[in-house]
N, C-alpha and C positions, 0 to 999 in steps of 0.2 A: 504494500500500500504506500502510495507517494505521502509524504506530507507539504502540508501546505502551509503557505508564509506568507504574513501580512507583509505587502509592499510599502506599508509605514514604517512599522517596526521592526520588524522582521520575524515577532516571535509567532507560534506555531497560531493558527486561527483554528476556535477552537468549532466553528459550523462554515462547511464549508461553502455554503451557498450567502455569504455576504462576500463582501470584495476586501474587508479589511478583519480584524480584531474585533471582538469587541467593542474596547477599552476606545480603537482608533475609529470604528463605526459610532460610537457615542458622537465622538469629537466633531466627524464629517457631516453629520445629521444637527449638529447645534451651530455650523459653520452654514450650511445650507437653509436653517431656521434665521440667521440672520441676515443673509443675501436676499432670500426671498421677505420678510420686515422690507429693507431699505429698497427693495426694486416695488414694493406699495406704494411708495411713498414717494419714489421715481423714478418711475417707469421706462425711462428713456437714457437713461447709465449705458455707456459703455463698459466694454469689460475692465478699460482701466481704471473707468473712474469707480468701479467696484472695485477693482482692487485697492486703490488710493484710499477709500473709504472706509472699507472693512477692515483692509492689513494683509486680506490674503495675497496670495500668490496669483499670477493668470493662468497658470499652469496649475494649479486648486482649483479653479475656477471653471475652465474648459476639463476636467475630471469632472467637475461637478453636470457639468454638461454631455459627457460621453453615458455617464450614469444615471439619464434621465431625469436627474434632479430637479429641472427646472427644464422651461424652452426659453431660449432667446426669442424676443416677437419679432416680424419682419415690417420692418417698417420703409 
């Protein structure tokens, strides 16, 4: 049986049908809870100015978007 490794931390994940940890799924889900808050609020952010504004990373950010977490709207 292979095991599997959070691409955060690297320690073993312990269900393998999340993408991260636990501990680093808490983290990702209160990081995506606060992108989605500040994209209510406006609406029309670019990914930098999400980043500038958050702290995250853009590269967090388009993760957060390969992971269905949000859509970007087409404007």
């Amino acid at each position: 049986m292979e095991e599997r490794f959070c691409p955060e931390c690297g320690h073993v994940k312990e269900e393998w049908t999340l993408p991260f940890c636990h501990a680093c799924y808490k983290q990702f889900r209160l990081e995506i809870n606060q992108v989605k808050e500040l994209l209510k609020k406006q609406p029309t952010l670019s990914v930098m100015d999400i980043a500038r504004e958050t702290g995250l990373s853009v590269r967090r950010l388009k993760q957060m978007l390969e992971f269905g977490s949000f859509q970007r709207p087409d404007y």
